[in-house]
N, C-alpha and C positions, 0 to 999 in steps of 0.2 A: 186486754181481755176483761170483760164483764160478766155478771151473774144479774137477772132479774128472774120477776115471772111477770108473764104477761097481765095486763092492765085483768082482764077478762077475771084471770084465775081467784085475784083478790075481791073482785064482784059478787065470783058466784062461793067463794069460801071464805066468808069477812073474819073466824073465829084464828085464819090462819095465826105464824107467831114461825117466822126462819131467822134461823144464826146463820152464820157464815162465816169461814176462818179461810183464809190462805197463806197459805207457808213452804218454805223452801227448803234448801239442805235436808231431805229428806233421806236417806240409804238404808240399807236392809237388816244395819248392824244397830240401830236406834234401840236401846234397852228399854222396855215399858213395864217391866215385869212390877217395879214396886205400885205401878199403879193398877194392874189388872185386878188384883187380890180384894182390893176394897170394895171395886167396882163390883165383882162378880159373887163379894157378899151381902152386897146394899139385891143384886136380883133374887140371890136363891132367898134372902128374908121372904122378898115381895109374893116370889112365887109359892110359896109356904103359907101365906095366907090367902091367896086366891089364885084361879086360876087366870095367864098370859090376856084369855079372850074378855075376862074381868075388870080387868085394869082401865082404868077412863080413858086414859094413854090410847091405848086399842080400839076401845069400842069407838072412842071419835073417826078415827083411822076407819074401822068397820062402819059404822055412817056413813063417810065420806064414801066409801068403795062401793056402797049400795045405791047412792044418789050417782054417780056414773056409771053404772049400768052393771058393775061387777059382782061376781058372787062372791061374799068375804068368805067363805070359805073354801073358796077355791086357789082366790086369789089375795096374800095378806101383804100386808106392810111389812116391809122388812125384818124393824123389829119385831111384831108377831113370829116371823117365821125365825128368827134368832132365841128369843124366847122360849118358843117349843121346843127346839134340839136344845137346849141349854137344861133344860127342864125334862126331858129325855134322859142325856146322858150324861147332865153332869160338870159340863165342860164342854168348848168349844175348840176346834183343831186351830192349832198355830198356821197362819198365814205368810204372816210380813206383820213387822210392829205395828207399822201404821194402820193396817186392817184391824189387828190383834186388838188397841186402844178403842179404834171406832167401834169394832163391835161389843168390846166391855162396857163403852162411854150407851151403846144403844139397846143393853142389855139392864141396866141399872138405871134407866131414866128412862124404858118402853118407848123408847124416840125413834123413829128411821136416821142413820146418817149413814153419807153418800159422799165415799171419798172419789176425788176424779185428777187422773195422773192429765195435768194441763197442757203439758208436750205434747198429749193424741187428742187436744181438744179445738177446734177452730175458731179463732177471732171472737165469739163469747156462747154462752151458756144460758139458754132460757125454759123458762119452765112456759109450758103454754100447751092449748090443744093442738095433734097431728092435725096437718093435712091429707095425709097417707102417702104418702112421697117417701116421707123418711127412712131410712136406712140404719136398722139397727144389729149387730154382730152379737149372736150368743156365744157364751164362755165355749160352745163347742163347735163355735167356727163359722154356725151358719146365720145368711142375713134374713132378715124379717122386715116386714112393712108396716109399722103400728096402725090400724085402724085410724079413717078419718074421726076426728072429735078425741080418740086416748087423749090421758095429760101427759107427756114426754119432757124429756131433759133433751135441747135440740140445741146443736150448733148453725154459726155460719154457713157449713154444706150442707146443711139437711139432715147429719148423721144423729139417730135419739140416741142419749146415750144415757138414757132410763126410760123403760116402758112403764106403761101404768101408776103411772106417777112413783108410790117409796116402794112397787111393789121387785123391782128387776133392777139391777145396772147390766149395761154393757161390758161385754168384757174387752171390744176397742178401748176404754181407756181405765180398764181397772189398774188397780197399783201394782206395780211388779218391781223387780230387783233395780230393773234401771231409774226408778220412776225418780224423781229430782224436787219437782215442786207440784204442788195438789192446792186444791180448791177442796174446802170441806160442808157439806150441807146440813143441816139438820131442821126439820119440818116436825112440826107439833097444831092441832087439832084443838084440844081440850081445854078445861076451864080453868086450868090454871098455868096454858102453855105461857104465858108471858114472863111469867118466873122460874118455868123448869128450864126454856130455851137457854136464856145468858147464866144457867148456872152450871147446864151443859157444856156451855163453850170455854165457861172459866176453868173449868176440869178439863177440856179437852185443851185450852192453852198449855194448864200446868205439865200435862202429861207430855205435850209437844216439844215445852222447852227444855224439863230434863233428859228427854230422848235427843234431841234436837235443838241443842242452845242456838236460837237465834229470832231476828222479828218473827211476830205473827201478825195480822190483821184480821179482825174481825167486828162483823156486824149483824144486828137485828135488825130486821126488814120489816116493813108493813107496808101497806096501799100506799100510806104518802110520802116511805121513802124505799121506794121498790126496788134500787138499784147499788149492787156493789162493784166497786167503788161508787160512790153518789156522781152524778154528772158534775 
């Protein structure tokens, strides 16, 4: 199994900057708690001094969403849309640990991350534009067609299993009680994503391995080396 984006995506977004982590032994019983605390007071600091749609972090994300055709506010980046309920109500509902981390880890660093249970994922993972073929499953069960031209998370069969690039995951292969081993993304935009991404990841390792003692692998991608594992 591999993770790229297509040649294309790094052409037309040169400012990109992806981690990537993959890890195993994953189960439902993973304690995270001593790291969500710090995480979710490095956000509320941030969001005390401006507001989610403020943060560079975003507004790159909000460019980008507006150069493919989207309305950013209709449709946000993940962490946008994490950000605002956190900034709402204060708090974010318990999932699964492993959700619970990434969205602490994409709350406190305005990052999208995109965890994907690898068992419901086919032969590899690429980020690239739809043809409209694709086959995507909402969290409530129903399939969709991403538009030709979307940017999608697409396996071997066709299935997206992210629409609009960090705006959706799939819930064919979101993480749930059985999940085992994942593939972790994290995509950044902005001017200083080259140093926020592997600091991201170094927090999401730590966090990984006191939940989860064991390897992780991870990498920073760019145009010249766009593929994990490298060929």
């Amino acid at each position: 199994m591999h993770f790229r984006h297509a040649d294309d995506i790094w052409a037309e977004h040169p400012t990109l900057v992806a981690g990537v982590a993959r890890a195993g032994g994953i189960t439902p019983d993973g304690d995270v708690d001593a790291a969500l605390g710090p995480l979710h007071a490095v956000a509320r600091a941030r969001l005390a001094g401006a507001a989610e749609s403020d943060l560079p972090e975003i507004q790159a994300w909000r460019r980008t969403f507006t150069r493919l055709g989207l309305k950013p506010t209709r449709y946000r980046c993940a962490a946008e849309s994490l950000l605002r309920r956190f900034r709402r109500e204060g708090t974010l509902p318990r999932i699964h640990p492993l959700i619970d981390l990434g969205n602490a880890l994409s709350l406190a660093y305005a990052i999208p991350v995109a965890v994907f249970d690898l068992d419901r994922v086919a032969g590899f993972l690429e980020v690239r534009h739809a043809d409209g073929g694709e086959r995507y499953l909402t969290f409530g069960g129903e399939v969709e067609h991403p538009r030709p031209g979307e940017v999608i998370f697409a396996d071997a069969e066709g299935r997206a299993h992210a629409r609009r690039w960090t705006n959706r995951q799939s819930g064919h292969s979101a993480v749930r009680d059985g999940t085992r081993e994942v593939l972790v993304v994290a995509e950044a935009l902005h001017g200083s994503a080259a140093r926020d991404v592997p600091a991201l990841l170094t927090a999401l390792v730590e966090g990984l391995q006191r939940a989860w003692p064991g390897a992780v692998r991870t990498a920073v991608l760019s145009a010249g080396a766009p593929r994990f594992p490298p060929d």
